[in-house]
MDAnalysis code that builds the backbone (N, CA, C; Angstrom):
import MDAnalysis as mda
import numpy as np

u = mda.Universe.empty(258, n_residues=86, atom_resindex=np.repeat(np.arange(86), 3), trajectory=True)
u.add_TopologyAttr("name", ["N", "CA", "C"] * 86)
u.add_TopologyAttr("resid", np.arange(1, 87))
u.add_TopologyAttr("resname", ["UNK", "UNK", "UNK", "UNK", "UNK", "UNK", "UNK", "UNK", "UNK", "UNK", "UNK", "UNK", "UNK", "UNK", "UNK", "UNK", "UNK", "UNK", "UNK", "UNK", "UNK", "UNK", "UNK", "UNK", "UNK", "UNK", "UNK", "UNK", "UNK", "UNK", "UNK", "UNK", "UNK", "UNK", "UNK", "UNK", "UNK", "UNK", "UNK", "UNK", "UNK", "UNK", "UNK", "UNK", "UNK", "UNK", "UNK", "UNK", "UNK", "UNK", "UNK", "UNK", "UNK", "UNK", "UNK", "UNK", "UNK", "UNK", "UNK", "UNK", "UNK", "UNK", "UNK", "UNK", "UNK", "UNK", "UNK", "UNK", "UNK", "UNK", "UNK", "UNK", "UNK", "UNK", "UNK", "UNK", "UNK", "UNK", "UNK", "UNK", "UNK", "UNK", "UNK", "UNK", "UNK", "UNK"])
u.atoms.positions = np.array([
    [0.828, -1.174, 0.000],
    [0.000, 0.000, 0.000],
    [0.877, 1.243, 0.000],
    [-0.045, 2.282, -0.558],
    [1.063, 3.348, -0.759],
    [1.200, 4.448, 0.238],
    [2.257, 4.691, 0.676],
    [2.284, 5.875, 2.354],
    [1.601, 6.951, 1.894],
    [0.400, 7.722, 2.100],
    [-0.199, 9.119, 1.854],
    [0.764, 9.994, 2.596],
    [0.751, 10.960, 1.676],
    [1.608, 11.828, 1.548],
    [0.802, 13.286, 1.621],
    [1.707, 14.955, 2.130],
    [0.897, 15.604, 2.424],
    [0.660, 16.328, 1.127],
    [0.374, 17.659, 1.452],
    [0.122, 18.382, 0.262],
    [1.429, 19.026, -0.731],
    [3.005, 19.023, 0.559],
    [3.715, 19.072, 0.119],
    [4.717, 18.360, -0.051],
    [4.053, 16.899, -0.710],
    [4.723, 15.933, -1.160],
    [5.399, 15.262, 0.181],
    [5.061, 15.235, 1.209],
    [6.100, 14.858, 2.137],
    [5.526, 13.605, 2.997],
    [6.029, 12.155, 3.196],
    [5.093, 11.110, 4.212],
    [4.251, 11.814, 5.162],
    [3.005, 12.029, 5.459],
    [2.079, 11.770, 6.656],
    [2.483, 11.392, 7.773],
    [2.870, 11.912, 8.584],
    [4.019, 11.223, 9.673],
    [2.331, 10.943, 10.707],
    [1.130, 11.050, 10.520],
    [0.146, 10.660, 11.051],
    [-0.097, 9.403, 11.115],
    [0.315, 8.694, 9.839],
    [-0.365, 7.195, 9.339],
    [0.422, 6.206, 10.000],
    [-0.536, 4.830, 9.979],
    [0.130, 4.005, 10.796],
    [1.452, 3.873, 9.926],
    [1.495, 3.467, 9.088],
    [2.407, 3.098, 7.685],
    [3.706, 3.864, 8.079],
    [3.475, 4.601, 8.261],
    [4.810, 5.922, 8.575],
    [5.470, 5.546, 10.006],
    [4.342, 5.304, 10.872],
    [5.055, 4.752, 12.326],
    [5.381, 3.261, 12.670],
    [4.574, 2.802, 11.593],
    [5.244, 1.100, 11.358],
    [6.801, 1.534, 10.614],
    [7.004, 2.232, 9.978],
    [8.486, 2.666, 9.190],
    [9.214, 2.894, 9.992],
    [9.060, 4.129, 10.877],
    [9.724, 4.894, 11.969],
    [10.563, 3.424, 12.601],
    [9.332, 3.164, 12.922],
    [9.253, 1.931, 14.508],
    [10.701, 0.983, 13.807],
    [10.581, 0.223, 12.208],
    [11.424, -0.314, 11.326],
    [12.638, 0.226, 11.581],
    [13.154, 1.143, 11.140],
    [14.224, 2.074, 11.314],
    [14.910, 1.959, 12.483],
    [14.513, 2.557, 13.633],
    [14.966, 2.555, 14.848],
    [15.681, 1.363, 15.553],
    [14.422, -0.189, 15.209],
    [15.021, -1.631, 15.380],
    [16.145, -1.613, 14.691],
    [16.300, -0.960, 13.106],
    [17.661, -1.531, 12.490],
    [18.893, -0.610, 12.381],
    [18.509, 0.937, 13.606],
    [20.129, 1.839, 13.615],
    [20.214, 1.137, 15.245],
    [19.217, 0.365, 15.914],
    [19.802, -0.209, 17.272],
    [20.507, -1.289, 17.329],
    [19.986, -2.475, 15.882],
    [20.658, -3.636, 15.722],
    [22.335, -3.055, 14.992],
    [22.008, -2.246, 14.565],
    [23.604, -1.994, 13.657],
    [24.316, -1.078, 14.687],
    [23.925, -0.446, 15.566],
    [24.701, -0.016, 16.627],
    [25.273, -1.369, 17.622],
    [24.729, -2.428, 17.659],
    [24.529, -3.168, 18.637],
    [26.250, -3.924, 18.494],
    [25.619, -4.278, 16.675],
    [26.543, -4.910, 15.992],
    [27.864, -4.163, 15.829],
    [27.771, -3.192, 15.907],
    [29.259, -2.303, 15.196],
    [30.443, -2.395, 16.727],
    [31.543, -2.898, 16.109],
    [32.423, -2.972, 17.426],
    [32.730, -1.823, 17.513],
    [33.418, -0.714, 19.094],
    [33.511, -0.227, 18.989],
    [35.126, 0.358, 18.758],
    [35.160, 1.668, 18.494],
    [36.561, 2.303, 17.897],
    [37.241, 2.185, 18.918],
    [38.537, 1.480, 18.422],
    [39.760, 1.534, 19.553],
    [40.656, 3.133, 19.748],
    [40.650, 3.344, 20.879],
    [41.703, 4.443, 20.858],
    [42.719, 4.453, 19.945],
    [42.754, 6.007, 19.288],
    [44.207, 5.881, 18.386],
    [45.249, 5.837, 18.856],
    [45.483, 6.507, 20.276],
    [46.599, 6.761, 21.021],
    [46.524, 6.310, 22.516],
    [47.451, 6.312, 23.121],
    [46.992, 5.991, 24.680],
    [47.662, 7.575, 25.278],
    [47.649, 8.217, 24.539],
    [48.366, 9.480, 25.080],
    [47.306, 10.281, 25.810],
    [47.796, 11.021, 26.758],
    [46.550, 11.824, 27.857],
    [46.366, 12.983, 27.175],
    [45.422, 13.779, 26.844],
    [45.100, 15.052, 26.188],
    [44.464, 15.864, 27.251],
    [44.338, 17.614, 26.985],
    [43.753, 18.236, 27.690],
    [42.380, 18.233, 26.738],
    [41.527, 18.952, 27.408],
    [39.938, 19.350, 27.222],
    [39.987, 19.780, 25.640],
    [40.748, 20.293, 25.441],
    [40.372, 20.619, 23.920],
    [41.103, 19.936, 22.811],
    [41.560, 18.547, 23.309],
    [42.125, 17.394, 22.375],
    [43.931, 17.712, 22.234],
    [44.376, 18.527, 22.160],
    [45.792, 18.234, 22.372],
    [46.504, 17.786, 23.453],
    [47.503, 17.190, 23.256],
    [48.628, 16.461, 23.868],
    [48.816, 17.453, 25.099],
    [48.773, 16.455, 26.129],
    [49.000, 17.374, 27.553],
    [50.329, 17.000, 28.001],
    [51.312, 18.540, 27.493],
    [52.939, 18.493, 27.336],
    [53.533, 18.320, 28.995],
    [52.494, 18.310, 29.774],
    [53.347, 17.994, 31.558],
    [53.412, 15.969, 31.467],
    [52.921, 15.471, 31.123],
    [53.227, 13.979, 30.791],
    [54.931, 13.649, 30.176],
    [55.266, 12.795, 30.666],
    [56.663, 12.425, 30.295],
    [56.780, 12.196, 28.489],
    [55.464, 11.510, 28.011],
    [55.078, 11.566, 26.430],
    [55.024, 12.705, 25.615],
    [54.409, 13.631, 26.733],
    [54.035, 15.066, 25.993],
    [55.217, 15.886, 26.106],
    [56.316, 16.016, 26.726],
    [57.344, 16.158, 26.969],
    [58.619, 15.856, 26.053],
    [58.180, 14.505, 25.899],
    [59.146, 14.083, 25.088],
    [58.637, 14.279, 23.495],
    [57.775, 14.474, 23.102],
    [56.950, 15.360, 22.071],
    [57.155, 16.090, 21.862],
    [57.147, 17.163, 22.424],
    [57.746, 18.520, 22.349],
    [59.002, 19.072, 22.258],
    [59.916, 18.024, 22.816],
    [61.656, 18.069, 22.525],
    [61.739, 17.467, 20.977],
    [60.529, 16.565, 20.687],
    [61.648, 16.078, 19.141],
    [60.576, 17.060, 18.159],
    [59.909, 17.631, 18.564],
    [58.910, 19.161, 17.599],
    [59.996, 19.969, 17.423],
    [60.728, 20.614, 18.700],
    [61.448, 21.818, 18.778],
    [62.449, 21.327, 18.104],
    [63.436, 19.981, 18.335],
    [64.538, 19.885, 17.214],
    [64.136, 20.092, 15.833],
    [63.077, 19.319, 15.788],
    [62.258, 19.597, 13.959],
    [62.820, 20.794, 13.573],
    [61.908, 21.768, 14.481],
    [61.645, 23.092, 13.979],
    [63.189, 23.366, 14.215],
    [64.035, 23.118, 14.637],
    [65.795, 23.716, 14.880],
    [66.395, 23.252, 13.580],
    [66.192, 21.963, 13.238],
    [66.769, 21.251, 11.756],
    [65.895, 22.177, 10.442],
    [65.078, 22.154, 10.914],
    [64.807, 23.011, 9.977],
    [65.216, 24.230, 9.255],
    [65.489, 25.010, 10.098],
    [66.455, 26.366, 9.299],
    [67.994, 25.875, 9.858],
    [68.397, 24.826, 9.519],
    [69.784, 24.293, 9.448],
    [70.257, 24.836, 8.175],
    [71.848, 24.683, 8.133],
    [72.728, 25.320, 7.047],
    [72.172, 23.952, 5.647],
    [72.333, 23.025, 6.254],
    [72.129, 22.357, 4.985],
    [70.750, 22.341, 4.412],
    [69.977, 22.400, 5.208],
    [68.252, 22.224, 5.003],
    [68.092, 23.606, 4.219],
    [68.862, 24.610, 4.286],
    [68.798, 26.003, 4.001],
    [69.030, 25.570, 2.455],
    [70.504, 25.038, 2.308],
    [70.652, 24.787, 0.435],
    [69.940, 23.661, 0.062],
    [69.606, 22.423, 0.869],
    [68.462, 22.028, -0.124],
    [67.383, 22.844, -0.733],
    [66.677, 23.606, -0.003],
    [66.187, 24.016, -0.601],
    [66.167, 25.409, -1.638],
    [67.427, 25.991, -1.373],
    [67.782, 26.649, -2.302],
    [68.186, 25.873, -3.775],
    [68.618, 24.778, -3.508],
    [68.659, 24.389, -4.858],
    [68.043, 23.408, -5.733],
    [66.557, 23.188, -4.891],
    [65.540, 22.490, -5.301],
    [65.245, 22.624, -6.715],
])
């Protein structure tokens, strides 16, 4: 049978048809929630409130020493003519 629909084309969310659907739906985002394993942590690292790395941890610490060499190698003499002569 066909779901009545309103005037602006849209399901009748009145009809049984529509809440037999609803009702459908709900059983199958609870069974596929049920089913879905859940996401493993990407990291075991401790973060503050707004998702970055919380640098007082011995991890976050040691994070931040091999960032700052980065950023030190970076304007190195040689890193300087690679890319001058890219």
């Amino acid at each position: 049978m066909a779901v009545k629909t309103t005037a602006a084309g849209k399901m009748d969310k009145r009809t049984k048809e529509y809440k037999e659907l609803k009702e459908r739906l709900a059983k199958a985002r609870a069974a596929k929630a049920k089913s879905a394993k859940p996401a493993a942590p990407q990291s075991k690292l401790k973060r503050t409130a707004s998702g970055k790395v919380d640098k007082r941890t011995k991890e976050g610490k040691e994070i931040a020493a091999r960032m700052a060499k980065a950023r030190k190698a970076k304007n190195s003499l040689a890193n300087r003519l690679k890319r001058l002569f890219r």
